[in-house]
C-alpha positions as CSV (number, residue, x, y, z in Angstrom):
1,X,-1.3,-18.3,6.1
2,X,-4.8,-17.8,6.7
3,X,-4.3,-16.2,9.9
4,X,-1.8,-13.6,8.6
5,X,-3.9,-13.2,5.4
6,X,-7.0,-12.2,7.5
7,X,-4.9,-9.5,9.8
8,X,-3.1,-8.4,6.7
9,X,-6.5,-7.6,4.4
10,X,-5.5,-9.3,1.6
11,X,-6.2,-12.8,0.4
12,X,-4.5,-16.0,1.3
13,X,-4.0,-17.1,-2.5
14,X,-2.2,-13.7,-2.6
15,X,0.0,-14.5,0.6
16,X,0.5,-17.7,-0.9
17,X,2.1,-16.5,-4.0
18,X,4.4,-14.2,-2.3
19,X,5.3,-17.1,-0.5
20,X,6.4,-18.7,-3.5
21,X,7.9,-15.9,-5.0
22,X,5.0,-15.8,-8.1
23,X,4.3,-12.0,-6.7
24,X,5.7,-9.1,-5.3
25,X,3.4,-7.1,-2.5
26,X,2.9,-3.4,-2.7
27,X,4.5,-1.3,0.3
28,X,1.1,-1.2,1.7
29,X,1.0,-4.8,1.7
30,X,4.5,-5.5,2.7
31,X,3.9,-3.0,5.8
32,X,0.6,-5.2,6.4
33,X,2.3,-8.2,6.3
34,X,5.9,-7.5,8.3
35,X,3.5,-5.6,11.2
36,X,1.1,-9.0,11.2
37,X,4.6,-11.2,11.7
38,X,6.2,-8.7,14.2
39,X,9.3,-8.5,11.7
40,X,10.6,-5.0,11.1
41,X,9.8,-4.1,7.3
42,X,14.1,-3.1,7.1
43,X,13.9,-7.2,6.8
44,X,12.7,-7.2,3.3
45,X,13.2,-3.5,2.0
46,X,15.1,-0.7,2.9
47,X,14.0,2.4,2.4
48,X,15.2,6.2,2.6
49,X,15.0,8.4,5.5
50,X,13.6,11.8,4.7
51,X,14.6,15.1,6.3
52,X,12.2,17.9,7.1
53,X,11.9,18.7,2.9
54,X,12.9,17.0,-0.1
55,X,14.1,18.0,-3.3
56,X,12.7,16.1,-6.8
57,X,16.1,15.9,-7.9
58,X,17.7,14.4,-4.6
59,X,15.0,11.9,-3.8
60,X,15.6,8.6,-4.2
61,X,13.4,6.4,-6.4
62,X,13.1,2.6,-4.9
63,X,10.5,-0.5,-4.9
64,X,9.9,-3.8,-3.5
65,X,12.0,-6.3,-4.5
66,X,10.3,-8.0,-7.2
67,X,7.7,-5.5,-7.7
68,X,7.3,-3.5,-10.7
69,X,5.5,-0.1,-9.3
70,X,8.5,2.1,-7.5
71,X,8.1,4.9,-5.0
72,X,9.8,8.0,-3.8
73,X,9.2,9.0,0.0
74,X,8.2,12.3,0.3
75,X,7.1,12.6,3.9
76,X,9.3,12.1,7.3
77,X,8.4,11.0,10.8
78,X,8.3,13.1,13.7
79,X,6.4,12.6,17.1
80,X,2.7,12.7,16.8
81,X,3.4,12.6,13.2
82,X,0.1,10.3,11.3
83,X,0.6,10.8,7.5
84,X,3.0,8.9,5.6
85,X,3.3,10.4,1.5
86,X,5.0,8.8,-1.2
87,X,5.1,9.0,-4.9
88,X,3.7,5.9,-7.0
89,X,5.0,5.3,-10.0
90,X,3.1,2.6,-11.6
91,X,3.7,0.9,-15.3
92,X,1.4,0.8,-17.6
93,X,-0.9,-2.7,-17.3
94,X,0.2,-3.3,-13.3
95,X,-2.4,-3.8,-10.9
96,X,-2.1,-3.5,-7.1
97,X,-3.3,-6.3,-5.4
98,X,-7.0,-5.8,-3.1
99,X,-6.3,-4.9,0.2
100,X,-8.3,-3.5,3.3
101,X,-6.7,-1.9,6.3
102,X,-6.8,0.5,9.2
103,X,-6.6,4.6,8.2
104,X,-7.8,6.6,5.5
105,X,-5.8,7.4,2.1
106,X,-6.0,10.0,-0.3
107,X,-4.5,9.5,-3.9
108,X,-3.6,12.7,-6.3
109,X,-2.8,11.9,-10.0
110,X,0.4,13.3,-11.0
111,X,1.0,11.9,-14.5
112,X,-1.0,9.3,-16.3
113,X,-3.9,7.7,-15.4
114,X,-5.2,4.9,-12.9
115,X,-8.7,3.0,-12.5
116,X,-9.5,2.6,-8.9
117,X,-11.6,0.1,-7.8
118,X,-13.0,0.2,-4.4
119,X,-15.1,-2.5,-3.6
120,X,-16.3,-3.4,-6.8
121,X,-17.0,0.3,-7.5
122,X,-14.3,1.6,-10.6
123,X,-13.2,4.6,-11.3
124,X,-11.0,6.0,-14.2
125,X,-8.7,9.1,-12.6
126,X,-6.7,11.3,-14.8
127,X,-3.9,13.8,-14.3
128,X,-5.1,16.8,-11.6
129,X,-7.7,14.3,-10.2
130,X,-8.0,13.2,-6.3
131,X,-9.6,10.3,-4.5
132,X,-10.0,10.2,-0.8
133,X,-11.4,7.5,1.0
134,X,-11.7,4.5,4.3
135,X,-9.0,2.1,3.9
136,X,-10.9,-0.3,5.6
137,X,-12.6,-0.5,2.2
138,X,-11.2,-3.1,-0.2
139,X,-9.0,-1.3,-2.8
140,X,-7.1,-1.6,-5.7
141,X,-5.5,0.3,-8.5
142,X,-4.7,-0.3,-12.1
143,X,-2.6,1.2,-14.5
144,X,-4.8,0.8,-17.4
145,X,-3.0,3.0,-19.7
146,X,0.1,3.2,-22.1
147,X,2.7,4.9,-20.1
148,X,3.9,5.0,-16.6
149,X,1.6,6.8,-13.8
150,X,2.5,8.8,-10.9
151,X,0.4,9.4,-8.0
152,X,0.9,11.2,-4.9
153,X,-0.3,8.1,-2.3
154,X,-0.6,10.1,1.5
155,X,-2.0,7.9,3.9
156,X,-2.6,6.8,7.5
157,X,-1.0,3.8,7.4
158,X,2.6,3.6,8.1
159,X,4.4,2.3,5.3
160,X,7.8,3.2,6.4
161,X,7.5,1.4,9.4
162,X,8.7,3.8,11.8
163,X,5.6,4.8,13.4
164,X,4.1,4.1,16.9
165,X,1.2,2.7,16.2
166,X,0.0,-0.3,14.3
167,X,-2.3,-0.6,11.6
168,X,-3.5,-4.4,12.1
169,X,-4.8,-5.9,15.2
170,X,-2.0,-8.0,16.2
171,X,-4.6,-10.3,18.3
172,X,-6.7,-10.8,15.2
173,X,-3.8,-14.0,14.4
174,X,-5.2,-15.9,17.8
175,X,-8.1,-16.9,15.7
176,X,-11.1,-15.0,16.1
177,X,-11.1,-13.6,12.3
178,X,-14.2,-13.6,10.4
179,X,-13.9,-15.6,7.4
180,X,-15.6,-13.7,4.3
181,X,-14.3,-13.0,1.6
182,X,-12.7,-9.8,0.1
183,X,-15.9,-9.5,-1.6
184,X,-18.0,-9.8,0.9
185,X,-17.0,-7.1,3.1
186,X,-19.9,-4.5,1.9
């Protein structure tokens, strides 16, 4: 568990409780995790294709099982293709779990209203406001407010899991991981 926590970016307690079924991972996570254990992510989630365009009305809202934030995919794959997009919908009071991985992200609030915390530094985004920043940071996001927020996620890593290359370094599970913690990574 430790092995695949370390590759993964996220925290063994957090593997653990997936494990148990006490949590639900984010599609960032799941994609982490399922690239870390070689299983395709169509194992634990399946998730719509998307043409060339999409349509608000013909998009197909769907989540984790388990999880309580839901997405719609808003970007497709083509060769050479990089950036995944999806839209976040997060309740009010969820929280994503920390994470640190390959790529870069960029977040656009929609509707609502999000703290971000990236490595210990917070902040509050509203409606109209952008963050854009080094996944290999440790990040997380909370829905601090009173109703449901949207956010336009676009992102390097491939969270549809139909992209060429990997986010994780697959040999990072033959032991040679360093062993700090998430907060120690500054």
């Amino acid at each position: 568990m430790q092995a695949v926590a370390n590759a993964a970016g996220l925290s063994v307690g957090f593997i653990s409780q997936i494990e148990r079924g006490l949590s639900a991972p984010s599609l960032a996570s799941l994609a982490g995790i399922t690239e870390i254990l070689e299983m395709p992510r169509g194992s634990f989630l399946v998730q719509p294709d998307a043409g060339d365009m999409t349509r608000s009305k013909g998009r197909e809202v769907y989540s984790v099982p388990g999880a309580a934030a839901s997405y719609e995919r808003v970007s497709s794959t083509f060769t050479g293709s990089q950036l995944h997009s999806v839209v976040l919908h997060e309740p009010p009071g969820h929280r994503s779990e920390p994470i640190s991985h390959k790529g870069e992200e960029m977040f656009f609030i929609l509707e609502g209203e999000i703290t971000v915390e990236i490595e210990g530094d917070k902040e509050v985004l509203r409606k109209g406001d952008t963050i854009h920043f080094d996944s290999t940071r440790v990040h997380s996001t909370w829905n601090h407010g009173i109703v449901t927020a949207s956010i336009l996620w676009c992102g390097t890593m491939d969270v549809f899991g139909d992209a060429p290359s990997p986010i994780h370094k697959i040999s990072s599970l033959g032991g040679g991981n360093n062993n700090k913690s998430k907060g120690e990574n500054k």
